[in-house]
C-alpha positions as CSV (number, residue, x, y, z in Angstrom):
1,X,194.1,61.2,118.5
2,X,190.3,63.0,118.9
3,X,187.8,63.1,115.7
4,X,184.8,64.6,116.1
5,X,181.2,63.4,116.3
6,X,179.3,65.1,113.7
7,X,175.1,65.3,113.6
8,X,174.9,67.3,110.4
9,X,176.5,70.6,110.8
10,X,176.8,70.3,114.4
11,X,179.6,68.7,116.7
12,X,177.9,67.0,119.7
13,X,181.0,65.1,121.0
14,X,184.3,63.4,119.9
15,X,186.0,60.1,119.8
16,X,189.8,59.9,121.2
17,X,192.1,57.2,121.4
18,X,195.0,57.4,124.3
19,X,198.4,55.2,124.1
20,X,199.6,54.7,127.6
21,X,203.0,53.9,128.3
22,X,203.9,53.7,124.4
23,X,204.8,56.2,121.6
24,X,203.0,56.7,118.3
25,X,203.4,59.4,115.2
26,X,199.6,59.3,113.7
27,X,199.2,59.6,110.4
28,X,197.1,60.8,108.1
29,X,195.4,58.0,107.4
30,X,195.1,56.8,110.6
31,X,193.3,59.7,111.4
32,X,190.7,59.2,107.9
33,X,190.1,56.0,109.0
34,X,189.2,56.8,112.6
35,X,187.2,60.0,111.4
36,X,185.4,57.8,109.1
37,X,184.8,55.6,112.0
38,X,183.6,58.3,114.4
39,X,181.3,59.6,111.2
40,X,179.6,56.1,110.3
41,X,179.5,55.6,114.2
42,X,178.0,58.8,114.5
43,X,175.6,58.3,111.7
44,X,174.4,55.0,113.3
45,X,173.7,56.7,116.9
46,X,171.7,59.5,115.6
47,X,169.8,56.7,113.9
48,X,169.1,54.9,116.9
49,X,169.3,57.3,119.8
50,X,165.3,57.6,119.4
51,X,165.1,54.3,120.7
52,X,167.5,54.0,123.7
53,X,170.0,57.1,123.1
54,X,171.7,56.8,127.3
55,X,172.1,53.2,126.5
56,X,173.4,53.0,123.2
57,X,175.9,55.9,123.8
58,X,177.3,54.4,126.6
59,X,177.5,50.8,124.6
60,X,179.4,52.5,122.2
61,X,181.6,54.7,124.2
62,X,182.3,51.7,126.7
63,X,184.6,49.3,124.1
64,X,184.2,51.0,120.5
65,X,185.2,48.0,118.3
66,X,184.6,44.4,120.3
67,X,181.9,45.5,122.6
68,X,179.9,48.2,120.2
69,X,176.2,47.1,118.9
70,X,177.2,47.1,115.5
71,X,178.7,44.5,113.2
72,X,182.4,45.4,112.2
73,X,183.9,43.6,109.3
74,X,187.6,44.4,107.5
75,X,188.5,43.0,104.5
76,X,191.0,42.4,101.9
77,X,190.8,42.1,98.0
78,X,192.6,39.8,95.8
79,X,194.0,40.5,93.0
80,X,195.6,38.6,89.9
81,X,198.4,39.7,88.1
82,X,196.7,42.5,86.4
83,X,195.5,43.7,89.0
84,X,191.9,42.3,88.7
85,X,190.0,41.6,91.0
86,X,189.8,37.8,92.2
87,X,188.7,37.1,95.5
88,X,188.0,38.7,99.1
89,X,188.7,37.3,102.4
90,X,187.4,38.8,106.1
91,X,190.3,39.5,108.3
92,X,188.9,41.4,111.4
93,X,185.3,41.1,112.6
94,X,184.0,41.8,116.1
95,X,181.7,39.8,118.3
96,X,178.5,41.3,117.4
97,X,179.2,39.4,113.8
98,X,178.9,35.7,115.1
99,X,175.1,36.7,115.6
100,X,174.6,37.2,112.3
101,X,176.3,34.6,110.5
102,X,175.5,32.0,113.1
103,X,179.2,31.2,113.0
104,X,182.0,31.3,115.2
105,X,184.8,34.2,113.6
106,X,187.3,32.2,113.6
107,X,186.0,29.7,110.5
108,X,185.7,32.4,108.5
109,X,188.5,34.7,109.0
110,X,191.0,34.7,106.7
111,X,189.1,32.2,104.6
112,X,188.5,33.4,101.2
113,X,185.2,34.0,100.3
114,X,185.2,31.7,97.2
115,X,185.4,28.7,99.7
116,X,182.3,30.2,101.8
117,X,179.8,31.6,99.8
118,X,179.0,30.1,96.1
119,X,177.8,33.6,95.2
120,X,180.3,35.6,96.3
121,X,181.0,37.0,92.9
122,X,178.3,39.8,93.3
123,X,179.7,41.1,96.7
124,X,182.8,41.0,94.8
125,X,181.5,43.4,92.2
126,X,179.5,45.4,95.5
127,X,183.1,46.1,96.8
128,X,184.6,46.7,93.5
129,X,182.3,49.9,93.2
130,X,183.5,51.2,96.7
131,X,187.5,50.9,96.2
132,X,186.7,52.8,93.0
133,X,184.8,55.5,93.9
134,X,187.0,55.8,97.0
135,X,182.9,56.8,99.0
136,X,181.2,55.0,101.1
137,X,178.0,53.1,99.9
138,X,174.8,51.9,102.1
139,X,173.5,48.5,101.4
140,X,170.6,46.2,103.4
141,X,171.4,42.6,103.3
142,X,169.3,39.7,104.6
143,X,170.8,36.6,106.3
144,X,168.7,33.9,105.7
145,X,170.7,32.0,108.5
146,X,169.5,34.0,111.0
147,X,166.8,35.7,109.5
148,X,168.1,39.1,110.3
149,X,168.0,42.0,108.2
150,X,171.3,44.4,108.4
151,X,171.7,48.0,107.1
152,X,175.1,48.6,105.9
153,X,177.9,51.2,105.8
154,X,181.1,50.3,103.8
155,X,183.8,52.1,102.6
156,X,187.7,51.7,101.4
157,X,190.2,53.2,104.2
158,X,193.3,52.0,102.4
159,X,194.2,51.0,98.7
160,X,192.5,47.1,98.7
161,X,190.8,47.4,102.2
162,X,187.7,47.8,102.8
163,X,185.7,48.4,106.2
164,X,181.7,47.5,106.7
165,X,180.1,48.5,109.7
166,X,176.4,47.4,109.9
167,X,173.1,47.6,112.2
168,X,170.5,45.4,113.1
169,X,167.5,46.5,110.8
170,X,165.7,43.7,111.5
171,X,163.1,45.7,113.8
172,X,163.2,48.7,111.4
173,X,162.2,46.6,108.3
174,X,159.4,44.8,110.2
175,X,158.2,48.3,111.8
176,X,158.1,49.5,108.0
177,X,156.6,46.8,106.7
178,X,153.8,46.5,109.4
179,X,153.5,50.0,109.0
180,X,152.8,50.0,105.1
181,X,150.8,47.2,106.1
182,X,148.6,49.3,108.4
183,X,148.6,52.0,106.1
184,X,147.1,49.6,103.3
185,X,144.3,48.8,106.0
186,X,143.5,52.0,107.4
187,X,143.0,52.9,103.4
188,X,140.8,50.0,102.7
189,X,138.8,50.6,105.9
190,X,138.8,54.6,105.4
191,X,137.4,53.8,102.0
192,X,135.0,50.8,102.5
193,X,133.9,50.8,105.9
194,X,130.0,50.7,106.4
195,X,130.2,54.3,108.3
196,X,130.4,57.5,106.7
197,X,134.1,59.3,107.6
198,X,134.5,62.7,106.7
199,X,138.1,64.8,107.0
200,X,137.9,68.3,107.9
201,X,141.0,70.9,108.2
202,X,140.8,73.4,110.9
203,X,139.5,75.3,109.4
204,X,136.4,73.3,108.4
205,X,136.8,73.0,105.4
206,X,136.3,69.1,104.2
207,X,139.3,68.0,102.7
208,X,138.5,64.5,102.3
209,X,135.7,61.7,102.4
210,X,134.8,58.1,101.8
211,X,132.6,56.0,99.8
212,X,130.4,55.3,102.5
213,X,129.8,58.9,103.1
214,X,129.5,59.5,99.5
215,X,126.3,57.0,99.7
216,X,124.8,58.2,102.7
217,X,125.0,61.8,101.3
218,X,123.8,61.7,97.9
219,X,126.8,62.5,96.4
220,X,128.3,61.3,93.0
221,X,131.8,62.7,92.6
222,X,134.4,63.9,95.6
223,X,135.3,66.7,94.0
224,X,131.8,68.0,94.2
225,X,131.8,68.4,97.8
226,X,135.2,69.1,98.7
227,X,135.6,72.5,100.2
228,X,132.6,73.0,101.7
229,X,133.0,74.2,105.3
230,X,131.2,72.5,108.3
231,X,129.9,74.9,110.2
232,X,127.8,76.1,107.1
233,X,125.9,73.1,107.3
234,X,122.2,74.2,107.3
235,X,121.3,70.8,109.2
236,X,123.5,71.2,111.3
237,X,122.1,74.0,114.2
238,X,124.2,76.0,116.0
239,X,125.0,74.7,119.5
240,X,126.0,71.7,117.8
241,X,128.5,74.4,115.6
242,X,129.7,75.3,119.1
243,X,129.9,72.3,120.7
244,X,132.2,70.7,117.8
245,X,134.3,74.4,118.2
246,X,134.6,73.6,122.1
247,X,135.0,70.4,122.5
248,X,137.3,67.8,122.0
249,X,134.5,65.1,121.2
250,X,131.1,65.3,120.2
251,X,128.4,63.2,119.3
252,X,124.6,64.2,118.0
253,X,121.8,63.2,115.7
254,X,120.0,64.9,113.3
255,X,117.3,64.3,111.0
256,X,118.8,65.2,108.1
257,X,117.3,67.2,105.3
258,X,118.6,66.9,101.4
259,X,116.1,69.5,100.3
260,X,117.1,71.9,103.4
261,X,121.1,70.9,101.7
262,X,120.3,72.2,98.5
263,X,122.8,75.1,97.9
264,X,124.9,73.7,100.4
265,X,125.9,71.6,97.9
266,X,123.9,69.2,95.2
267,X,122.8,66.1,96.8
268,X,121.0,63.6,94.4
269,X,118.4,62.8,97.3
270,X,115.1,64.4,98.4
271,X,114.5,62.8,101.3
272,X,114.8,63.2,105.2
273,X,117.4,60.7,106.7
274,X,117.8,60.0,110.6
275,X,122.1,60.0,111.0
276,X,124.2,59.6,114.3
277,X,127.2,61.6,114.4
278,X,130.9,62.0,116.2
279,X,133.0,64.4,116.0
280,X,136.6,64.2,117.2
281,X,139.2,66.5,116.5
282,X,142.7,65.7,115.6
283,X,146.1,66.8,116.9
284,X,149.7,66.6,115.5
285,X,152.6,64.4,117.6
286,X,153.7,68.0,119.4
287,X,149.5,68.6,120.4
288,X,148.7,71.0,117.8
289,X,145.0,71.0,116.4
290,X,144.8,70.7,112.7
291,X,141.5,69.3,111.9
292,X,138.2,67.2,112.5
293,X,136.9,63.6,111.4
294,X,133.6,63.0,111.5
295,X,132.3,59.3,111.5
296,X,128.3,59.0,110.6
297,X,125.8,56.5,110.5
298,X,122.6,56.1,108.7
299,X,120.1,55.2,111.4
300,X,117.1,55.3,109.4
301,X,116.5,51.6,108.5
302,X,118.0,50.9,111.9
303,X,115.4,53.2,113.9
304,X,112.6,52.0,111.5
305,X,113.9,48.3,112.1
306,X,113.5,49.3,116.4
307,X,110.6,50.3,115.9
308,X,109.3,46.8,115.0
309,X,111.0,45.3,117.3
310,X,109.3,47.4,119.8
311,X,105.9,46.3,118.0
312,X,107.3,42.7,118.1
313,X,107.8,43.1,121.5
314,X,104.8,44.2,122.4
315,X,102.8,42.0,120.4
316,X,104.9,38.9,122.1
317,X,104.7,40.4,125.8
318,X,100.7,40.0,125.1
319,X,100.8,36.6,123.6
320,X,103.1,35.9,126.3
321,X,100.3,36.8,129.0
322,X,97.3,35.4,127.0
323,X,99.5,31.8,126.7
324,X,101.4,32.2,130.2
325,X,104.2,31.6,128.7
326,X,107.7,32.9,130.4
327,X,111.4,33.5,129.0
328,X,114.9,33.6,131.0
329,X,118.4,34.3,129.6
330,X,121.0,34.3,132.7
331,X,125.0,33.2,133.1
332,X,124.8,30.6,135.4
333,X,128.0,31.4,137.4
334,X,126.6,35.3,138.7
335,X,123.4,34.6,137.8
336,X,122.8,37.6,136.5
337,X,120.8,38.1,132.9
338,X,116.9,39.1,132.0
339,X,113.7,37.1,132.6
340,X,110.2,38.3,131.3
341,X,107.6,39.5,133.6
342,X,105.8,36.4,132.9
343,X,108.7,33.9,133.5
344,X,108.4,35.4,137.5
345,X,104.9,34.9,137.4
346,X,105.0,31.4,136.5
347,X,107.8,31.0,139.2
348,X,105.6,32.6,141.7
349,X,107.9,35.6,142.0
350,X,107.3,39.4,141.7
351,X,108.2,40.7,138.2
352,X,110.4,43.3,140.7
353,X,112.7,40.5,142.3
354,X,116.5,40.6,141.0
355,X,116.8,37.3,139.3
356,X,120.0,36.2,141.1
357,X,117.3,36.0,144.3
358,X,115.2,33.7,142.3
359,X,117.7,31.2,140.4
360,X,119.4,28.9,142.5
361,X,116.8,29.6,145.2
362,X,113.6,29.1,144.2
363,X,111.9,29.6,147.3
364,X,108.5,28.9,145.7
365,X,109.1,25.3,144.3
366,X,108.2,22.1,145.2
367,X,111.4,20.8,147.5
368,X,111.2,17.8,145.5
369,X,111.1,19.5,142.3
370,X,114.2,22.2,143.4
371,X,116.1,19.7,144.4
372,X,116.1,17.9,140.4
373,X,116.6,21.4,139.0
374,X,119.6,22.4,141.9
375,X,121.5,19.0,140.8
376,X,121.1,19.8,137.0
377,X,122.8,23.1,137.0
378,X,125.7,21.6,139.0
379,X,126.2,19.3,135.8
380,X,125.8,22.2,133.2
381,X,128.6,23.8,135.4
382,X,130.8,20.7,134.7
383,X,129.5,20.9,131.4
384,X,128.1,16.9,131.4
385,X,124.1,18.6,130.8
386,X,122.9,19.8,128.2
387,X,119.4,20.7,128.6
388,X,116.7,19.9,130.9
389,X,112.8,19.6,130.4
390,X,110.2,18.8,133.6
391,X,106.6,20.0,135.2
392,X,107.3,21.8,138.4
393,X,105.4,22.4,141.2
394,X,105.3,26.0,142.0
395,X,103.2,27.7,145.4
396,X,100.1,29.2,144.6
397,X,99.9,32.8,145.4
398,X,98.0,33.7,148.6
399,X,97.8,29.2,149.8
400,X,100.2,27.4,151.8
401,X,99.9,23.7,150.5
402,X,98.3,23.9,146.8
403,X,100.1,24.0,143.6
404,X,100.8,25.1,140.0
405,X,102.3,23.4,137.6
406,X,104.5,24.9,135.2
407,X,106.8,23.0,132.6
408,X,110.5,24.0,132.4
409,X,112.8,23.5,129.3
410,X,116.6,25.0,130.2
411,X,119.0,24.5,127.1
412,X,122.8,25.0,127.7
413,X,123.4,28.0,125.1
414,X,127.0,29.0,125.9
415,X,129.6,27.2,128.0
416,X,133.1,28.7,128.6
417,X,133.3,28.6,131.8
418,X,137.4,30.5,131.2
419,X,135.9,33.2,130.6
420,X,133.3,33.2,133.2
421,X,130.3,32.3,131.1
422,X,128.0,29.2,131.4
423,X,124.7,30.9,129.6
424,X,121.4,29.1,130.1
425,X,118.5,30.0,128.1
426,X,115.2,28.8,129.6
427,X,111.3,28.6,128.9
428,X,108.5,28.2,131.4
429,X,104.8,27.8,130.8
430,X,102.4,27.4,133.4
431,X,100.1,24.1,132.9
432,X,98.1,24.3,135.8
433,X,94.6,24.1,133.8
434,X,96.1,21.2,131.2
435,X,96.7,19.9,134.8
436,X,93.1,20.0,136.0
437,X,91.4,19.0,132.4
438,X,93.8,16.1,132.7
439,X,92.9,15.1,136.1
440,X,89.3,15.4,135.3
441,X,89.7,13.1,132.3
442,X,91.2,10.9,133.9
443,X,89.0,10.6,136.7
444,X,86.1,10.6,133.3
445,X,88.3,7.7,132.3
446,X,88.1,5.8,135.8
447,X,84.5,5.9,135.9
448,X,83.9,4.8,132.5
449,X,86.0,2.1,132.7
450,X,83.8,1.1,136.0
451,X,80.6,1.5,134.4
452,X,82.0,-0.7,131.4
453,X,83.0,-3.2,133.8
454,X,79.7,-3.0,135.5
455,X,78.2,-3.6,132.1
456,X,80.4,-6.6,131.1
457,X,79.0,-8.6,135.2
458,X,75.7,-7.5,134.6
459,X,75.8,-9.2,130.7
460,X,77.5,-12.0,132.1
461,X,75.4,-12.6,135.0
462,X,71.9,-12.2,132.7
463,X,73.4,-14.4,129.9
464,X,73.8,-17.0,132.7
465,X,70.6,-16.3,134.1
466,X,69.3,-16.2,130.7
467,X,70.7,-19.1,129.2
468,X,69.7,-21.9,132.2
469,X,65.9,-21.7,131.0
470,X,66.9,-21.3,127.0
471,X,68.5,-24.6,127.7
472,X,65.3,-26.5,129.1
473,X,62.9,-24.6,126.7
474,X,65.4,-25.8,123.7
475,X,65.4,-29.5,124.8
476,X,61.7,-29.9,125.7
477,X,61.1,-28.1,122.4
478,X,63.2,-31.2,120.7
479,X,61.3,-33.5,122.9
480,X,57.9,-31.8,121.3
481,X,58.6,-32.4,117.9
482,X,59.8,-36.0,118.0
483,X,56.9,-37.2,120.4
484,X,53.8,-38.1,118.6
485,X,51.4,-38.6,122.1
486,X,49.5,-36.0,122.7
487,X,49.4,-36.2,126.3
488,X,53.5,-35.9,126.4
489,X,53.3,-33.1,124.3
490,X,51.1,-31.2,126.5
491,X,53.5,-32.1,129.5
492,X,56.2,-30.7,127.6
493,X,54.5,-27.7,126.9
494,X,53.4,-27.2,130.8
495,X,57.1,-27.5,132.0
């Protein structure tokens, strides 16, 4: 017996079954059931040939009921004596079943359903509508078991029988639901991302835009601007018109006139705004050009904000030279970043040298004081320091033993050392003249504190000196007043 394998109005193969060695008269029905078979079958490979059409064909076509990809289930009604409908039991399932009902066939075949599932009254009524219609329906079921999600084919092949065949959907369902989910998001971020998008046909003509754009543009309503064609821009020169008709991408700015878009269309803006602008034009699934998007940015607060960041800059780049003060940002495992000019001054390096040549090397520093710096960016490797603050001593340009001294804070700024990143941040300012006012006051210091020890022997030695005669002139003063002869007196007096 052959049936045909049907893909709309076209036969692209058949479905035969050969008894060897035995003798049978097909009937009728035998053969509706099989061509219903070879149909749903046929149905279900057109579905999924997309995906894997060799292997699936030859899955099907290599055991068509155990072996095949898709769930097979035969059942039969029960009725009562009036010929209502009571119950339903499974009688035949294939293999491909037990992974979705997470169950070994054989406790559930020929079990009626009643004693399986509590709410099998509403599959009941499901299979009630397909023995009386005597069609086929389509139904997706879910099996919380096994979280899967089946689409299925069932229909009636003979008076109280009915057949299901079923797919795994589960990948379909979660394909369609990521994809409405993507579709949300490109929708929210077509209409509320911070650029301006624009959607032109091939035409030119603008067929759609975003809020953003709307904003940037000076426009109130959509339906204002849509229509207007491209490459009648007046701000937009010609080679750029070219370019955007030759090429596949294309970026340019333009300062951007509202007064020169005036007839254009109405823009509720006067002014002149700097915008940065790609172009990219789109093609269908089979390559065919139908149209342009246009992404723009308003980079007049951003080239205005530059701009003072230059100035900033500059003005720190000069304070930076009047107060010697230096600045490094490198990634301690490649030792690659950007240093100041002043930072390789301080360090005794030309402004010209690659850092990695400098850190790590420091060919200029005081041994003593490389050494104390070398051991604390072995720790920040290992992730145990922090930070580090100390007064080098760096060579003086031009001398072979005399020094500078420049102060070093290094703060750990970023350590993930996975990803190859240990980022120091560090701040050098040379000290050398805090270094010599200090010296000198100390050495100020030194001798004041002699000459105030000086003072405090010479005091002590002339209140000594002073206080041996006080001492007789005191007593013999005493003596004086309590003696009454004259002659004593004048004695006392004489001493």
């Amino acid at each position: 017996m052959v049936a045909p394998l049907m893909a709309g109005d076209r036969v692209w193969g058949f479905m035969g079954i050969d008894l060897v060695e035995s003798y049978r008269e097909w009937s009728n029905e035998d053969f509706q059931w099989f061509s219903s078979l070879a149909n749903i079958i046929s149905i279900c490979i057109e579905l999924r040939k997309a995906k894997d059409r060799v292997v699936r064909e030859q899955s099907f076509l290599s055991n068509l009921f155990h072996f095949m990809p898709l769930g097979y289930i035969r059942m039969s009604v029960v009725r009562d004596e009036n010929g209502q409908l009571l119950d339903y039991k499974i009688t035949d399932v294939n293999k491909a079943c037990s992974r979705f009902f997470a169950r070994p066939a054989e406790t559930y075949i020929g079990v009626l359903a009643s004693e399986i599932y509590p709410d099998f009254s509403s599959q009941l009524l499901f299979l009630k509508e397909v023995l009386d219609n005597n069609s086929y329906r389509e139904k997706d079921i879910f099996f919380p078991q096994t979280e899967l999600y089946t689409h299925w084919i069932v229909y009636s092949p003979e008076k109280d029988e009915v057949v299901g065949l079923f797919t795994d959907s589960t990948e379909a369902v979660k394909t369609n639901r990521a994809l409405d989910r993507s579709e949300k998001l490109f929708k929210s971020i077509f209409a509320n991302i911070p650029a301006g998008v624009e959607i032109y046909d091939k035409d030119g003509f603008l067929i759609d835009l975003n809020n953003k754009d709307l904003e940037i543009f000076g426009v109130e309503n959509k339906q204002d601007v849509i229509g207007v064609n491209f490459f009648e821009n007046p701000n937009v020169p010609q080679h750029i018109r070219d370019r955007v008709r030759d090429e596949d991408l294309v970026d340019f700015r333009l300062n951007y006139s509202f007064e020169r878009a005036e007839g254009y269309y109405h823009p509720d803006r006067r002014d002149t705004i700097d915008i940065y602008t790609k172009v990219s034009k789109l093609y269908d699934n089979e390559g065919n050009f139908n149209g342009y998007i246009l992404i723009s940015i308003d980079n007049t607060e951003q080239i205005d904000a530059m701009n003072r960041i230059r100035d900033f800059e500059s003005i720190f780049l000069m304070i930076s030279d009047f107060a010697k003060v230096g600045y490094a940002k490198l990634n301690l495992l490649n030792r690659k970043g950007y240093a100041i000019k002043q930072w390789f001054k301080n360090m005794g390096e030309d402004e010209n040298t690659p850092l990695s040549d400098v850190v790590g090397v420091y060919s200029k520093m005081h041994p003593d004081d490389r050494s104390r710096m070398l051991a604390f960016f072995e720790e920040a490797k290992k992730g145990k320091a922090k930070a580090f603050k100390g007064e080098m001593r760096i060579l003086r340009p031009g001398t072979k033993n005399e020094w500078n001294w420049v102060r070093t804070n290094v703060v750990l700024n970023l350590y993930e050392p996975e990803k190859g990143q240990v980022e120091l941040i560090g701040v050098n300012y040379d000290i050398t003249a805090l270094k010599e006012t200090e010296a000198k006051l100390i050495e100020a210091k030194e001798k004041a504190e002699e000459s105030d020890r000086l003072k405090s022997a010479f005091l002590a030695n002339m209140s000594h000196e002073i206080r041996t005669p006080l001492n007789a002139i005191v007593g013999f003063s005493s003596l004086m007043v309590d003696t009454e002869d004259m002659e004593e007196r004048r004695q006392y007096m004489d001493i």
